[in-house]
Backbone bond lengths (Angstrom), bond angles and torsions (degrees), N, CA, C in turn:
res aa  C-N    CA-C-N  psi(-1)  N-CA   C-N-CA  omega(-1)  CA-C   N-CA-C  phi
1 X - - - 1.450 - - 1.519 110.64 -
2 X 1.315 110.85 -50.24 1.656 105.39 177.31 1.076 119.67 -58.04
3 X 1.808 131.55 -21.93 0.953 127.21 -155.78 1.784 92.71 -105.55
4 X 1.238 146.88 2.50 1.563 160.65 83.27 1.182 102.69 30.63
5 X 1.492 89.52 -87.82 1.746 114.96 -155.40 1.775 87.04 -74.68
6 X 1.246 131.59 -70.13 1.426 114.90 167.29 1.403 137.84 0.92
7 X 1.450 108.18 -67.37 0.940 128.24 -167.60 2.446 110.94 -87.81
8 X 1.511 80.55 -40.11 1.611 71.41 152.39 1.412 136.60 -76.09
9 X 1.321 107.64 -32.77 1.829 100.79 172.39 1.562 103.92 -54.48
10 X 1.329 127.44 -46.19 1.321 132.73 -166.44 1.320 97.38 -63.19
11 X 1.399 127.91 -40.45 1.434 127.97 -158.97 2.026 90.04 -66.83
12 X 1.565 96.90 -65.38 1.547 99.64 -165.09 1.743 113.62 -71.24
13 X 1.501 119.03 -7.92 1.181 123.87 -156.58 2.380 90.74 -62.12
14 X 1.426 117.46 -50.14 1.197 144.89 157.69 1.702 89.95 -12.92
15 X 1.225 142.48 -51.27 1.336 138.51 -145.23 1.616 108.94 -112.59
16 X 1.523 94.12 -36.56 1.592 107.04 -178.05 1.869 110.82 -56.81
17 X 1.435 118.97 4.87 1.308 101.53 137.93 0.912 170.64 -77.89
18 X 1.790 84.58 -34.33 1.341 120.70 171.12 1.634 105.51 -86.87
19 X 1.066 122.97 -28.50 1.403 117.11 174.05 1.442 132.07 -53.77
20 X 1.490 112.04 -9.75 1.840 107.14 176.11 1.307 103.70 -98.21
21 X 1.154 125.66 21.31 1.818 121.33 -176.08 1.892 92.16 -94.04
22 X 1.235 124.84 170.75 1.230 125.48 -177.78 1.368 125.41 -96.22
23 X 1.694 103.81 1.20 1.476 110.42 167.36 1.547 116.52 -113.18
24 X 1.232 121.41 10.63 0.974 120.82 178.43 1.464 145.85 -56.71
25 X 1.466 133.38 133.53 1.208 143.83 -144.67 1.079 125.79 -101.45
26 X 1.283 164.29 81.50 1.041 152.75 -127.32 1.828 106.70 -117.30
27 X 0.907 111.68 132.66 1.463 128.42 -177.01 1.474 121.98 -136.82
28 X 1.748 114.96 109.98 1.167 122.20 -171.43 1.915 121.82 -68.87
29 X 1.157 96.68 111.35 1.672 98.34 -177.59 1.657 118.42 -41.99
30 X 1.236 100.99 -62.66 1.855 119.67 155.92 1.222 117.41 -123.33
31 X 1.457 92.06 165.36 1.855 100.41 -176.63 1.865 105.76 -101.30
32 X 1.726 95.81 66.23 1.372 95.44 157.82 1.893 121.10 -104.22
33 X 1.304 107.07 158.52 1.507 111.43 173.96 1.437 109.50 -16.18
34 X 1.084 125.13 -63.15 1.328 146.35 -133.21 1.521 104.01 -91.70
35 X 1.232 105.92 -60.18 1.624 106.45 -171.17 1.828 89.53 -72.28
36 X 1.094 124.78 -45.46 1.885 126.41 -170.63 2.072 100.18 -44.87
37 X 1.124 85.35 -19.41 1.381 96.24 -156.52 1.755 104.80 -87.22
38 X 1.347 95.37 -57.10 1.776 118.07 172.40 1.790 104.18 -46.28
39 X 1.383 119.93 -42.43 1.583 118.71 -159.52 1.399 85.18 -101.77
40 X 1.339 134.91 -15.47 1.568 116.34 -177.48 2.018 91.70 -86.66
41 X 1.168 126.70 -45.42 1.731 124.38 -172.43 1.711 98.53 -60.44
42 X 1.603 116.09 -46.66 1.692 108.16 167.09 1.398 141.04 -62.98
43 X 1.659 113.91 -26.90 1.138 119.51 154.59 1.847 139.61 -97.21
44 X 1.530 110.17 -15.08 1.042 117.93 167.83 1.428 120.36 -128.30
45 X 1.744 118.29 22.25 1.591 120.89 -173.47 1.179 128.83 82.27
46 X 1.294 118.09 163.15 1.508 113.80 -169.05 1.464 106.84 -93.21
47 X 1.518 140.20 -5.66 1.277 117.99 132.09 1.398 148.58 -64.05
48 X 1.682 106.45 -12.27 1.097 96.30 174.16 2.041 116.40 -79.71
49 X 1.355 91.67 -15.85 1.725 100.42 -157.25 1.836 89.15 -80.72
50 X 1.679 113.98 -4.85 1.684 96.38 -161.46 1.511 69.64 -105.63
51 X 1.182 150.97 -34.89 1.550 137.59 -164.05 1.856 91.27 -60.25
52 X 1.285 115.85 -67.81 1.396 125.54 164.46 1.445 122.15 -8.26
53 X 1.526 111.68 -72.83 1.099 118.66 165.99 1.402 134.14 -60.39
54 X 1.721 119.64 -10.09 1.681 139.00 175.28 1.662 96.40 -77.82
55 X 1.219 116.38 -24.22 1.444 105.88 -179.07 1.126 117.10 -95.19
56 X 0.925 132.39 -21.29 1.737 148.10 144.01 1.751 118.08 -37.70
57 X 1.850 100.84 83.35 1.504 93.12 171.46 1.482 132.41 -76.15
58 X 1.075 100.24 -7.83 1.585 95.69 156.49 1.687 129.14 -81.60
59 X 1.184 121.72 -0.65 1.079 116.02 -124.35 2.293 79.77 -128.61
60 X 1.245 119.54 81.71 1.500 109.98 169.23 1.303 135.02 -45.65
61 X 1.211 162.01 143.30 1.606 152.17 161.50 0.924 109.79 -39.30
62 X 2.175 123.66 -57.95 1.605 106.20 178.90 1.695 131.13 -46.68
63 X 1.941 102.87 -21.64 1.379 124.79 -178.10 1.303 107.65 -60.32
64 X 1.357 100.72 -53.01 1.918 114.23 179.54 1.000 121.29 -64.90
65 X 1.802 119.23 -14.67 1.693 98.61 -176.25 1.546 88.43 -116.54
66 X 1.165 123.82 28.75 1.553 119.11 175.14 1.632 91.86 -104.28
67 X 0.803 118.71 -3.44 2.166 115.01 -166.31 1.223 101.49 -89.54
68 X 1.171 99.32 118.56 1.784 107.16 177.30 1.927 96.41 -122.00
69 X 1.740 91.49 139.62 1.418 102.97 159.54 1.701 110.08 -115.80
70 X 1.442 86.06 149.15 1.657 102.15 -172.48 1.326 130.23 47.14
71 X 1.512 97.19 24.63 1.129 102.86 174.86 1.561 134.63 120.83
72 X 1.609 98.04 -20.30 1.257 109.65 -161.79 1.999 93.74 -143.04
73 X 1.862 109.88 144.54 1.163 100.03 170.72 1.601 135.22 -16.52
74 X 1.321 120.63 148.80 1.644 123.07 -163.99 1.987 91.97 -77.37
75 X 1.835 102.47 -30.98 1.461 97.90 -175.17 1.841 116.07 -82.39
76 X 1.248 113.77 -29.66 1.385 114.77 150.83 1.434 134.22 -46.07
77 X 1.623 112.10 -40.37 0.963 119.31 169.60 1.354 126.10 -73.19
78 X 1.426 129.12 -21.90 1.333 146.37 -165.22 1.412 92.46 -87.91
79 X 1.345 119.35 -44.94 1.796 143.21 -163.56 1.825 85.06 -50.42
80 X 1.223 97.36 -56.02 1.462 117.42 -128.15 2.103 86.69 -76.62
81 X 1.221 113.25 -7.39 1.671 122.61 179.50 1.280 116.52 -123.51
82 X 1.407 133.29 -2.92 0.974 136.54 -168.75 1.898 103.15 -83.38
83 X 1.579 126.68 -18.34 0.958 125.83 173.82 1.779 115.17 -55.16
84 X 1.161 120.30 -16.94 1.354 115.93 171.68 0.706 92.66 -74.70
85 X 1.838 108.65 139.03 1.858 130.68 150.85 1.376 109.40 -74.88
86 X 1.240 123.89 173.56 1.607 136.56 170.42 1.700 90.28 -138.60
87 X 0.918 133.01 123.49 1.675 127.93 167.08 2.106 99.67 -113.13
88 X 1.143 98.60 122.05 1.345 98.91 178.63 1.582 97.23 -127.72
89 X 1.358 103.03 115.86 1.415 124.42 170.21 1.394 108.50 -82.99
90 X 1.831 129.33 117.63 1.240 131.88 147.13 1.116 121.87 -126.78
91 X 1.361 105.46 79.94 1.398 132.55 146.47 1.803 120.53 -52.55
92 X 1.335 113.97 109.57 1.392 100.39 175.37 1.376 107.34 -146.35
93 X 1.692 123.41 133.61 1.430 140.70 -140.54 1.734 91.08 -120.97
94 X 1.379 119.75 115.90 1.389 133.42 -167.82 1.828 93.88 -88.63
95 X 1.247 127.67 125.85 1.131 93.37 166.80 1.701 87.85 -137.72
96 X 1.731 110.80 165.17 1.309 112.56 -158.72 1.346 121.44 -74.02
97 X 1.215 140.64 138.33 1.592 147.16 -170.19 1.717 93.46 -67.29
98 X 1.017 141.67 -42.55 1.307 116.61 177.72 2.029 99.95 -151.33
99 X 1.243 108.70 -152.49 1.445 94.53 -169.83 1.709 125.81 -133.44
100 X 1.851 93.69 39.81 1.462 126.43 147.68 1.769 116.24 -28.24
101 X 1.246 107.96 -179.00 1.744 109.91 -173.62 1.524 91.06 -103.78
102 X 1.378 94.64 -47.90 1.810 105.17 178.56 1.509 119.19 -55.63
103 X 1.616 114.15 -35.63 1.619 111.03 -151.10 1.804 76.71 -86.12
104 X 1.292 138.89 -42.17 1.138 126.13 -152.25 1.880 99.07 -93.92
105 X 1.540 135.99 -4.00 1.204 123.50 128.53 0.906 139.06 -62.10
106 X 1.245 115.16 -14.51 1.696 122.43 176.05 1.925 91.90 -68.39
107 X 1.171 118.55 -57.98 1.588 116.27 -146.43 1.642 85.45 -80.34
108 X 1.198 133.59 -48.65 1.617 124.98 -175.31 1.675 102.71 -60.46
109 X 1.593 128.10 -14.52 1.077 112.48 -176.58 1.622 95.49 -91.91
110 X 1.382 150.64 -33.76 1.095 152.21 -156.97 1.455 109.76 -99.34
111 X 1.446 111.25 -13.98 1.671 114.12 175.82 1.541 94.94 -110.32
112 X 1.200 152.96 42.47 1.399 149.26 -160.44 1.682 125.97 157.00
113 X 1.518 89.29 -18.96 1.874 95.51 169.15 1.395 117.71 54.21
114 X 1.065 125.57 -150.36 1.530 133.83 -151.11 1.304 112.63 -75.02
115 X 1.582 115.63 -21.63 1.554 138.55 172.85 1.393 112.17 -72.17
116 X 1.299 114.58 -18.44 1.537 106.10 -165.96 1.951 96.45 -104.80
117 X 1.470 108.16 -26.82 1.522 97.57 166.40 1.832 130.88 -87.63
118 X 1.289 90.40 21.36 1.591 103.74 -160.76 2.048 91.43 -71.41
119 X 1.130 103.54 -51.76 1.910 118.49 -174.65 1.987 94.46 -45.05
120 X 1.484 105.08 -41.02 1.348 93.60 -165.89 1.688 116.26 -90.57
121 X 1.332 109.66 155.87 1.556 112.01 -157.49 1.717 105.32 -83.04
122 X 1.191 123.61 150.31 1.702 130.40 -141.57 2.059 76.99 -77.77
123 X 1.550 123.61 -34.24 1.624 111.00 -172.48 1.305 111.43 -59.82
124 X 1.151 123.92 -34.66 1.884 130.76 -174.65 1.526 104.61 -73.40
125 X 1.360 116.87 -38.61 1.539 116.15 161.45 0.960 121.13 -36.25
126 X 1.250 112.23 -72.68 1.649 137.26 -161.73 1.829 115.14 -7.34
127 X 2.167 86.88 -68.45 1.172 88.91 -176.11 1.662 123.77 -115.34
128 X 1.797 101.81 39.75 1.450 105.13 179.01 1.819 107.33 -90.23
129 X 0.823 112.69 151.13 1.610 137.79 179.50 1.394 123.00 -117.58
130 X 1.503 110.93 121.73 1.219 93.22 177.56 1.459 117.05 -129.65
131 X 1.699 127.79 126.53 1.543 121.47 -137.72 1.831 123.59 -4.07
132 X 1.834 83.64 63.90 1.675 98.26 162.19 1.178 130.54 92.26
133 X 2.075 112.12 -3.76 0.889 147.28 -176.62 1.652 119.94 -105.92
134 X 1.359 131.73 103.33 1.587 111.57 169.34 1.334 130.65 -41.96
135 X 1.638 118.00 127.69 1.642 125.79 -150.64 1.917 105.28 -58.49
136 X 1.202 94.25 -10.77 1.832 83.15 176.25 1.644 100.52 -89.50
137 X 1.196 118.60 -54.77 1.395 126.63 -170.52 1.938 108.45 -51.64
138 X 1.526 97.39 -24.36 1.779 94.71 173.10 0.970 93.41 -91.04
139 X 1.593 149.87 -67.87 1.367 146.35 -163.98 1.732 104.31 -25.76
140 X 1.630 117.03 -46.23 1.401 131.47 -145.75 1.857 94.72 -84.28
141 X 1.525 91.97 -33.19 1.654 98.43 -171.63 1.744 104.80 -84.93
142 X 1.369 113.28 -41.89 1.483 94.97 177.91 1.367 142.14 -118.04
143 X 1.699 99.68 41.75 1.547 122.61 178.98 1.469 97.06 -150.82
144 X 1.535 99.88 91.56 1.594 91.91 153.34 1.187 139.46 -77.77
């Protein structure tokens, strides 16, 4: 096992220069446990690499928190990348399939939610649908 973990710091030690810049890339030398493990805690955190490692039946918790990349704990190391943000904008603008009373409540209910059917009276509700869904129950699903 040490000679594993050995041999992966050496593998990734090669990268750990380029690795403190904020775009940095990480590329697994081999596809052992260990290093799969090291580039998943550097690119997606050290929870994702211990969920990783729960699926791993060979693979114990005391095992997982003994794994160090480059040298240093797998959770130090994860620490040590987690300062990159990812900002993922999903913004998405419903607009109506044709120019019905219904198709264009459907899109004011999914771009505006429960606020935007408040003006309309609970009988016109009743029996609007929206792809197959009752217009509150879509409003609820696609405007958080």
């Amino acid at each position: 096992m040490k000679k594993v973990v050995l041999g992966l710091s050496l593998a990734l030690a090669t990268t750990a220069a380029n690795a403190i810049s904020d775009n940095a890339k990480f590329i697994a030398q081999d596809s052992s446990v260990e290093t799969n493990l090291c580039v998943t805690a550097a690119t997606k955190g050290f929870a994702a690499a211990k969920y990783q490692a729960l699926k791993i039946d060979s693979l114990s918790p005391h095992t997982f928190s003994l794994t160090s990349c480059n040298g240093m704990s797998i959770k130090k190391f994860a620490k040590q990348f987690s300062k990159v943000t990812v900002v993922v904008d999903r913004t998405v603008k419903a607009v109506p399939a044709d120019r019905s009373f219904e198709s264009r409540l459907c899109a004011r209910a999914a771009n505006f939610g429960l606020v935007a059917l408040a003006s309309e009276s609970k009988y016109a509700l009743r029996n609007v649908s929206c792809n197959g869904q009752n217009i509150v129950d879509f409003a609820k699903a696609h405007n958080s």
